[in-house]
C-alpha positions as CSV (number, residue, x, y, z in Angstrom):
1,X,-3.4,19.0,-12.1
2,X,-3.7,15.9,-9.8
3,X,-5.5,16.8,-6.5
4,X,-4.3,14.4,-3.6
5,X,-5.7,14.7,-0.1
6,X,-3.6,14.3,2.9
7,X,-4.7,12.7,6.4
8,X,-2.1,15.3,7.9
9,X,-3.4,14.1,11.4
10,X,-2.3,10.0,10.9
11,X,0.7,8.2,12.0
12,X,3.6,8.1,14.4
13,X,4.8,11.3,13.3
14,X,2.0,13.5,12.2
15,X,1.2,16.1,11.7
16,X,5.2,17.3,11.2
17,X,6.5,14.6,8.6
18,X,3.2,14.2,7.3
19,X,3.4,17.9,6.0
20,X,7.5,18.0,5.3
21,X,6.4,14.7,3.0
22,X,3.4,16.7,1.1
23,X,5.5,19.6,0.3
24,X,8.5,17.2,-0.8
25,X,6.1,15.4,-2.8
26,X,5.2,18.3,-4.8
27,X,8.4,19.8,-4.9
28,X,9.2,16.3,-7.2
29,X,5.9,16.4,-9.0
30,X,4.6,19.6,-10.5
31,X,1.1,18.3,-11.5
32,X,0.6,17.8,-7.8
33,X,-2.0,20.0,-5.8
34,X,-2.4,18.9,-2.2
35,X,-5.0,19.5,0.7
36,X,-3.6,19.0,4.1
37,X,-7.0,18.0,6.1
38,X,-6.5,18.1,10.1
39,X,-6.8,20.8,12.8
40,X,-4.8,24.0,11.1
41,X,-3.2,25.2,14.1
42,X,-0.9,22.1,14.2
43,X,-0.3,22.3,10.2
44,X,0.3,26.3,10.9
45,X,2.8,25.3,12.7
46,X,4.6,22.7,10.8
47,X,4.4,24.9,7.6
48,X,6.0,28.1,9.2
49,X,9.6,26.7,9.1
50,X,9.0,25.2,5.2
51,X,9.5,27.0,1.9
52,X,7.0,25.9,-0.4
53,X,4.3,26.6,-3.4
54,X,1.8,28.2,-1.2
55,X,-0.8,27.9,-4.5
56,X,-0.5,24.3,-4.1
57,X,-0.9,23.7,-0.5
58,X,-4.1,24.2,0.9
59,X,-5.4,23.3,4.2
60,X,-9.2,22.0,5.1
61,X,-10.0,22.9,8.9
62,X,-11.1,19.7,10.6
63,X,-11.5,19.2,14.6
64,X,-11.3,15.4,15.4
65,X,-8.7,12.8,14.8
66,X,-9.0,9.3,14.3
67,X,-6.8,7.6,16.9
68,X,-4.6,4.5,16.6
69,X,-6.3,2.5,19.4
70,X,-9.8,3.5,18.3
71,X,-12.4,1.5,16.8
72,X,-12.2,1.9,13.1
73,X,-15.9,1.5,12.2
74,X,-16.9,3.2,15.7
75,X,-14.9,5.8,14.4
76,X,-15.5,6.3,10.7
77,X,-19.1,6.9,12.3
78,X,-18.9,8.8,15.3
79,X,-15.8,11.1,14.3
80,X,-17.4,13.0,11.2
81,X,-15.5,15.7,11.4
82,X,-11.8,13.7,11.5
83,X,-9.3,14.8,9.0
84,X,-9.8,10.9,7.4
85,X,-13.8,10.9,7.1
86,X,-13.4,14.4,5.6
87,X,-10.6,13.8,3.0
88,X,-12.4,10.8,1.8
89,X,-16.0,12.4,1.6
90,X,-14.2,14.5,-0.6
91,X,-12.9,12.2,-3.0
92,X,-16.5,10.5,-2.8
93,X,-17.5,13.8,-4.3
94,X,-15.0,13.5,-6.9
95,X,-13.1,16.9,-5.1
96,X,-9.9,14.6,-4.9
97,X,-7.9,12.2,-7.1
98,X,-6.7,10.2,-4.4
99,X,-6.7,10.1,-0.6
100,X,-3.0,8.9,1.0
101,X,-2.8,8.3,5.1
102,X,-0.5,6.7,7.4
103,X,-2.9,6.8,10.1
104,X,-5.1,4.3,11.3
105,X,-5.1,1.0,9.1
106,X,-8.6,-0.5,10.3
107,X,-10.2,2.7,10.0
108,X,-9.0,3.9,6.4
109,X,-10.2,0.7,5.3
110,X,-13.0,1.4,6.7
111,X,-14.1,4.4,5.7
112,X,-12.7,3.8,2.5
113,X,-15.4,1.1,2.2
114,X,-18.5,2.7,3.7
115,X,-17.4,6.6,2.7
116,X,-16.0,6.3,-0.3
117,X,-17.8,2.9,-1.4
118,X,-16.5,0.0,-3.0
119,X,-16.3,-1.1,-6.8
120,X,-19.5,-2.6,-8.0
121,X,-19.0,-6.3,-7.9
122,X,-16.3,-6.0,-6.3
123,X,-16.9,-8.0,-2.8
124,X,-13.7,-7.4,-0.8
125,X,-11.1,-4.8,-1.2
126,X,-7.4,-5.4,-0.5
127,X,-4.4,-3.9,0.8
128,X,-1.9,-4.3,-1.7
129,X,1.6,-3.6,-1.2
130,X,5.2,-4.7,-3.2
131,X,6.8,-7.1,-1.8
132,X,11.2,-7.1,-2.0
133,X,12.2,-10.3,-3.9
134,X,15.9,-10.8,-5.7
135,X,14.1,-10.1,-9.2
136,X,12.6,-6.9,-7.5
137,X,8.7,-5.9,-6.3
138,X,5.9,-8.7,-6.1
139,X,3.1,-7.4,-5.5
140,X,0.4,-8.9,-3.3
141,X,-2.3,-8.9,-1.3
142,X,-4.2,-8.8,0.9
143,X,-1.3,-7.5,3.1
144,X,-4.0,-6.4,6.0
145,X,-7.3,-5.8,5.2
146,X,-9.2,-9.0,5.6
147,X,-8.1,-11.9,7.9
148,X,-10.6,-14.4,7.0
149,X,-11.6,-14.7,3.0
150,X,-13.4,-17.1,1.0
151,X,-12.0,-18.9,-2.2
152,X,-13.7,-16.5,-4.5
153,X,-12.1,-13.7,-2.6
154,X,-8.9,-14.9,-3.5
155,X,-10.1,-15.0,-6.8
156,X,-11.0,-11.3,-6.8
157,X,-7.7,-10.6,-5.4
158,X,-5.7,-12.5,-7.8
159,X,-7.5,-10.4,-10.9
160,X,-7.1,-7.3,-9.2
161,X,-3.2,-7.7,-8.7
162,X,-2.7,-9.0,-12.0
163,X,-3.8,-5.7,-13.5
164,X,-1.8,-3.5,-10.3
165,X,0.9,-5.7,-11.9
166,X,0.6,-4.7,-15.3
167,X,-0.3,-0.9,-14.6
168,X,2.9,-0.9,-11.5
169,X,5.3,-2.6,-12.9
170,X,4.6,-3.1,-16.4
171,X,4.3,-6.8,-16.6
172,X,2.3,-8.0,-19.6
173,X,1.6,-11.6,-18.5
174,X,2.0,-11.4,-14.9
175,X,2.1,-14.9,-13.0
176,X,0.0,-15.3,-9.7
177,X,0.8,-17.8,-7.0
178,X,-1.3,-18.7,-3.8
179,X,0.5,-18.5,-0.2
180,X,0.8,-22.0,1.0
181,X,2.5,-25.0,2.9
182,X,3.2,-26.8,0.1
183,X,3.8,-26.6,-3.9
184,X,0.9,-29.3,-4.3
185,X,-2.7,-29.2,-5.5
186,X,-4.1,-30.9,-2.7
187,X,-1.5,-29.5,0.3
188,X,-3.3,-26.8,2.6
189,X,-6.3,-26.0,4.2
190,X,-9.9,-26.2,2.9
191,X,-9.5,-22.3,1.9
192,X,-6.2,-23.0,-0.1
193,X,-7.6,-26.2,-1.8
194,X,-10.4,-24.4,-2.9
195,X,-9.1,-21.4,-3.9
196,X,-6.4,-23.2,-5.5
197,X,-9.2,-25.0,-7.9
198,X,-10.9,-21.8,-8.8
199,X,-7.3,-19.9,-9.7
200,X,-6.2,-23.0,-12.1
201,X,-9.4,-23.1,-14.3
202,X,-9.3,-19.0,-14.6
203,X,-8.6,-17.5,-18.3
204,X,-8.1,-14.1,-17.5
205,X,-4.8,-14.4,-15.1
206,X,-1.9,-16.6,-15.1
207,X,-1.7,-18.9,-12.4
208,X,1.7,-20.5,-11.5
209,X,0.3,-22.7,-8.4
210,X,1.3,-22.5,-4.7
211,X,4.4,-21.2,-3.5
212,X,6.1,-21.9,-0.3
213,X,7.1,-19.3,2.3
214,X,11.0,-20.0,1.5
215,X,10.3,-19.1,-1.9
216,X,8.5,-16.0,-1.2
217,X,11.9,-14.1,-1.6
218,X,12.8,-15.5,-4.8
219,X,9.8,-13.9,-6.5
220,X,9.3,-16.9,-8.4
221,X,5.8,-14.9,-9.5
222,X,5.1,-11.4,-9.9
223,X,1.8,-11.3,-8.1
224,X,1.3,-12.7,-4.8
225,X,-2.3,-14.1,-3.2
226,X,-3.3,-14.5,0.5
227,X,-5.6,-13.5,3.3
228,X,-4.6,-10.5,5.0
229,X,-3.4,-12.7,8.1
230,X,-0.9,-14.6,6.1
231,X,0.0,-11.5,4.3
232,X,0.7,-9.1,6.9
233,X,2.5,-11.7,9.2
234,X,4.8,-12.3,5.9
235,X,5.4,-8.8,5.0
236,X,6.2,-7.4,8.9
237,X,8.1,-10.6,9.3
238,X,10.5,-9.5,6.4
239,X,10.7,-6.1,7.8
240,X,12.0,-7.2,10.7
241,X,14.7,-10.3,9.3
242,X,15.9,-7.2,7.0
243,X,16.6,-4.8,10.4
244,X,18.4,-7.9,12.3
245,X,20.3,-8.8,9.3
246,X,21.6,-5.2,8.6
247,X,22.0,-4.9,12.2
248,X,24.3,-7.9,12.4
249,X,25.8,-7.2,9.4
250,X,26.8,-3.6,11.2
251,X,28.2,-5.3,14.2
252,X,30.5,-7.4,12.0
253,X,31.3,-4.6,9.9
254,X,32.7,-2.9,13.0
255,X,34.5,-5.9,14.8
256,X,37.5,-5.2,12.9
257,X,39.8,-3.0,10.7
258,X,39.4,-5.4,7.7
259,X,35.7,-5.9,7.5
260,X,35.5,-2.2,7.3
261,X,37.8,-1.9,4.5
262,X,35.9,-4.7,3.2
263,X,32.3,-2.6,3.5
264,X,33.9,0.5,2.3
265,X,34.5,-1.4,-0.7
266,X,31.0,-2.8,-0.9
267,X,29.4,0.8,0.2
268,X,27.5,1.2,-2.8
269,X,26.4,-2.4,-3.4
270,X,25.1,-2.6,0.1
271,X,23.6,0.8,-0.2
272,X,21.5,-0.6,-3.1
273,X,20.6,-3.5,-1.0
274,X,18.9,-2.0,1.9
275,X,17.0,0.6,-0.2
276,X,15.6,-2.3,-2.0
277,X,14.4,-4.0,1.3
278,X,13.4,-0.3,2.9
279,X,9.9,0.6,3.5
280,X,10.4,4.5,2.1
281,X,11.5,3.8,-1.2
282,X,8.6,1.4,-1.6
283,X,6.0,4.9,-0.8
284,X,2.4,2.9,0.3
285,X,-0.2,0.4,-0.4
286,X,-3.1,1.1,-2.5
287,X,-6.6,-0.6,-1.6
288,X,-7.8,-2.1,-4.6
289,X,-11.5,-2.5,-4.8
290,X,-12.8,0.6,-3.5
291,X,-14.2,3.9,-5.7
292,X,-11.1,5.9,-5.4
293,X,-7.4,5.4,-5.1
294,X,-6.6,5.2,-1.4
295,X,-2.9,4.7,-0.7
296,X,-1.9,3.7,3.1
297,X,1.7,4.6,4.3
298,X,3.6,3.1,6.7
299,X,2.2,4.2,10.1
300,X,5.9,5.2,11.2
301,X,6.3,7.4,8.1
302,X,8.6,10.3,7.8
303,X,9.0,12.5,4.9
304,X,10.4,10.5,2.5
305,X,8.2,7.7,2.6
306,X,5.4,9.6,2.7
307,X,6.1,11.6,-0.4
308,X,6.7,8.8,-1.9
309,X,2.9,7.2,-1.0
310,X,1.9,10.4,-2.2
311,X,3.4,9.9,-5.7
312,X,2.3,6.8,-6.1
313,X,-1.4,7.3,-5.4
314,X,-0.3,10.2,-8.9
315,X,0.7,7.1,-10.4
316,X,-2.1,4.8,-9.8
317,X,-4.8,7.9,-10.8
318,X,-2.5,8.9,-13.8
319,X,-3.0,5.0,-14.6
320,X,-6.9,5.1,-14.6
321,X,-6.3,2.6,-11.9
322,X,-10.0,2.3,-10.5
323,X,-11.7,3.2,-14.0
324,X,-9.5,-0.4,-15.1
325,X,-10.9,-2.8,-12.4
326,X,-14.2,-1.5,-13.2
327,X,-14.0,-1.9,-16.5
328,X,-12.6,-5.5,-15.6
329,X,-15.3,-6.2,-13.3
330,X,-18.2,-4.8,-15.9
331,X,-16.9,-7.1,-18.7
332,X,-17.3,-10.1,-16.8
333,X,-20.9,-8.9,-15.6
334,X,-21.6,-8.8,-19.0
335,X,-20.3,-11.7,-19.7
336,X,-22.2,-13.7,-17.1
């Protein structure tokens, strides 16, 4: 059985959805055993209208939540007892596979990083999330966790999604590309430049060069590398061109009798379209780099989406995804 643990108390909708997507989750996967951690009254509640496997639900009593406007490290420190600090001391214990959340972003990294502990030699974990292109996901990262990086960082991150590729999406020789103004070696800023040196004389990943925001939606690579400024201003900027654009494309749908004989015609294709550009059929983003897989859902999660973080965080342990950086990062201590 796969043991997930669930921040019932995080994001826009918890702890309702949160709970409606744990018992969906398992309802699809029957490996799945999940712990609902969060102040049980409130789960009570949400539970007493569900029909589910009562032997695979369990609920761990906790009596302080992490908010969205708090600190996350003033938090992770001062809120012991919050349904996140708990859930991940218990995967730091090795009680849980994986720990999934759509709470507070700042504070599951860190706790994630000063609970749970990072990867040894590892030096900065990432957010790392799939990115909709016309020749489907692209991962990257960082998507959030770390506005300023170094070079080597990028490094690190490059090597890390190059195996999420190969273990997500099955890519054997993924390509990496670096965010940046320009296609050329020398375009950018000192970071770039530098970072751009250090990716081109790497053996163990494939680096394509630098690819231009424009190009971003072609998914001219399968892995994509950037600080989490860059990333997470790319990704919610996408979110939001895909909502205008299906919004517009709704209000000329409906201008006219034609156009919606036209879409009627086109339901299915279009229906295929927007799932592919939808946050809750992509599920979460895992954290590479830390000691446990740690999955972060959309903080306006409902059900779906969030049973779908939770199933991927199956996937990733059902990968050996952690035990696979490490062994990763070990060879090339060795190495050195």
């Amino acid at each position: 059985m796969i043991h997930i643990g669930i921040d019932a108390m995080g994001g826009d909708h918890a702890p309702a959805k949160i709970v409606e997507g744990a018992i969906l989750a398992t309802q699809k996967d029957k490996e799945l055993v999940i712990t609902l951690f969060g102040k049980s009254e409130e789960i009570d509640a949400s539970l007493a209208s569900l029909s589910y496997d009562k032997q695979r639900i369990n609920i761990v009593t906790t009596t302080e939540v992490i908010e969205g406007e708090d600190k996350p490290v003033h938090a992770i420190r001062k809120k012991k007892d919050s349904s996140l600090v708990v859930a991940l001391t218990q995967l730091k214990e090795k009680k849980l596979d994986a720990v999934v959340s759509a709470g507070n972003t700042g504070a599951l990294i860190a706790g994630a990083i000063f609970v749970t502990g990072r990867i040894r030699g590892i030096s900065r974990p990432a957010i790392t999330g799939a990115y909709p292109t016309i020749k489907g996901p692209m991962v990257t990262l960082d998507i959030g966790a770390n506005a300023d990086v170094s070079p080597q960082h990028l490094l690190e991150f490059a090597k890390m999604g190059s195996l999420f590729s190969k273990i997500a999406y099955h890519k054997e020789n993924p390509t990496v590309g670096l965010v940046n103004i320009g296609t050329e070696a020398t375009k950018g800023n000192e970071l770039t430049k530098a970072a751009y040196a250090l990716l081109k004389e790497e053996k163990s990943i494939r680096f394509a060069g630098n690819v231009e925001g424009r190009d971003i939606p072609k998914g001219i690579v399968d892995v994509l590398v950037c600080d989490g400024f860059t990333g997470n201003t790319v990704l919610k900027l996408t979110e939001g061109v895909a909502d205008t654009l299906f919004s517009m494309l709704k209000q000329a749908i409906e201008s006219n009798a034609k156009a919606k004989l036209g879409a009627l015609m086109m339901k299915d294709s279009l229906k295929k379209m927007k799932e592919s550009l939808n946050y809750e059929e992509v599920g979460g983003a895992v954290l590479l780099g830390v000691d446990g897989v740690v999955v972060k859902a959309h903080g306006s999660s409902k059900e779906k989406a969030f049973s779908n973080a939770i199933l991927r965080a199956a996937q990733y342990h059902r990968e050996g995804l952690v035990d696979k950086i490490k062994a990763i990062v070990k060879e090339e201590s060795t190495e050195k």
